[in-house]
Each structure stands twice: as C-alpha cells, then as structure tokens.
N, C-alpha and C positions, 0 to 999 in steps of 0.2 A: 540534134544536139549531142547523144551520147557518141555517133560514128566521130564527133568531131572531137569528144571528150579524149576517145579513144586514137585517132589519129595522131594526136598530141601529146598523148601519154606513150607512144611506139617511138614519137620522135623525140623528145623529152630521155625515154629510155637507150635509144642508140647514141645521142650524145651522151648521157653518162657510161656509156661503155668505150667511146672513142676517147672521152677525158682521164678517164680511170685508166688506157693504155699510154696516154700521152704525160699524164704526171707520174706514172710507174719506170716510167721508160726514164723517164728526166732525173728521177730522185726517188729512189729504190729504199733507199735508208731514210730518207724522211717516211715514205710514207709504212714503215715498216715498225717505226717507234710507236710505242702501246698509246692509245688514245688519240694518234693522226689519222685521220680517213686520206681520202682523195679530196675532200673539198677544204680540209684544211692546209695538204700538202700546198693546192694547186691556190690559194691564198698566200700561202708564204713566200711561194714563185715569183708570184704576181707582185705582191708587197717590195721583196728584194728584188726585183727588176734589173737592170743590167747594172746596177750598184748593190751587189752583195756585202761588202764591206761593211755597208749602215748599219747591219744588223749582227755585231761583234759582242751583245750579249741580250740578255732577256730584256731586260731593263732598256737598252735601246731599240729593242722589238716595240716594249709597250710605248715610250714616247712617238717611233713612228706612228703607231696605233692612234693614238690619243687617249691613253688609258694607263700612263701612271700614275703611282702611286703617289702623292706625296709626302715628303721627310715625315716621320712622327716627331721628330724634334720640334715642329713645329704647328701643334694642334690647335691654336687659335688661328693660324696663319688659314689650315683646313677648314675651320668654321666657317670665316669669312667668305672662304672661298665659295663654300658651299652655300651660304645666306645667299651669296650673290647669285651663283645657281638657281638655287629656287625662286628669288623673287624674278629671274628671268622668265622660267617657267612660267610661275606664273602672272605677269605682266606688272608686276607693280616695282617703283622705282628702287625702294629699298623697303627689306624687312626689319621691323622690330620685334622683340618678344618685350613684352611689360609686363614684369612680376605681381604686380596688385591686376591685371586684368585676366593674369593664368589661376589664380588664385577664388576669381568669383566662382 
C-alpha cells in the first residue's frame, strides 16, 4: 500500500509541475498577482473558457461562480433568501421562528 501511496504521490507531483509550466506559460500576470497560485490561475482559465468577455468585472466573476453577493438594499429580500436555504438544507418545507417558543 505505501509503494502505491508513493507511486501516486510522483505522479500527482509531475502533473503539478507540467500544470504549473502550462498556466505560467498561458498567463504570466495572472499567476504573478499576490495571492494567485497555479490552481487558482488555471480555475480562471478554465471558468473563462473560450468566452473571456463574461468576465469584464469581479462582480461578474462572482455571478458566474455562483457566489454573489446580494444588494444590501435589500436585507429582508437576503433573509428570505437565506430561510429558504436553510430549510432546504435541512429538509423541511419552510421555516419559521416563533417568538413565544425562542423565548421558553
């Protein structure tokens, strides 16, 4: 089991050295900006795909992502959102909170 730990870990190791020439090579200046490795360069590659255009600012980074923010104008709109979240999580059709049952 360890030869094969080991096997895995050399080939594991030679692709992160063939990736790390092949995202260096492609985008020099991304992966050169403080806090970008190779695995996040070679993510943003991947993400913008032969449609770099999509991604013409952060804000439309994070919607492709699926991780914006949404408006603080609108923080009940956030609540609900989030109730519904969690009761997806965890299984039940909708949540309520009841002030007399927070209270016992």
């Amino acid at each position: 089991m360890a030869r094969r730990w080991q096997a895995l870990q050399a080939e594991i190791d030679e692709l992160d050295t063939h990736l790390a020439a092949l995202v260096t090579t492609v985008a020099p200046q991304l992966v050169a900006l403080p806090g970008v490795g190779v695995d996040t360069a070679g993510q943003v590659l991947v993400t913008a795909g032969v449609n770099p255009h999509r991604l013409r600012s952060e804000a439309a980074f994070a919607r492709l992502r699926g991780v914006a923010l949404l408006p603080a104008a609108r923080p009940l709109a956030a609540l609900g959102l989030l109730t519904a979240l969690l009761a997806t999580i965890v299984g039940y059709e909708r949540l309520t909170w009841e002030p007399a049952a927070a209270a016992r």
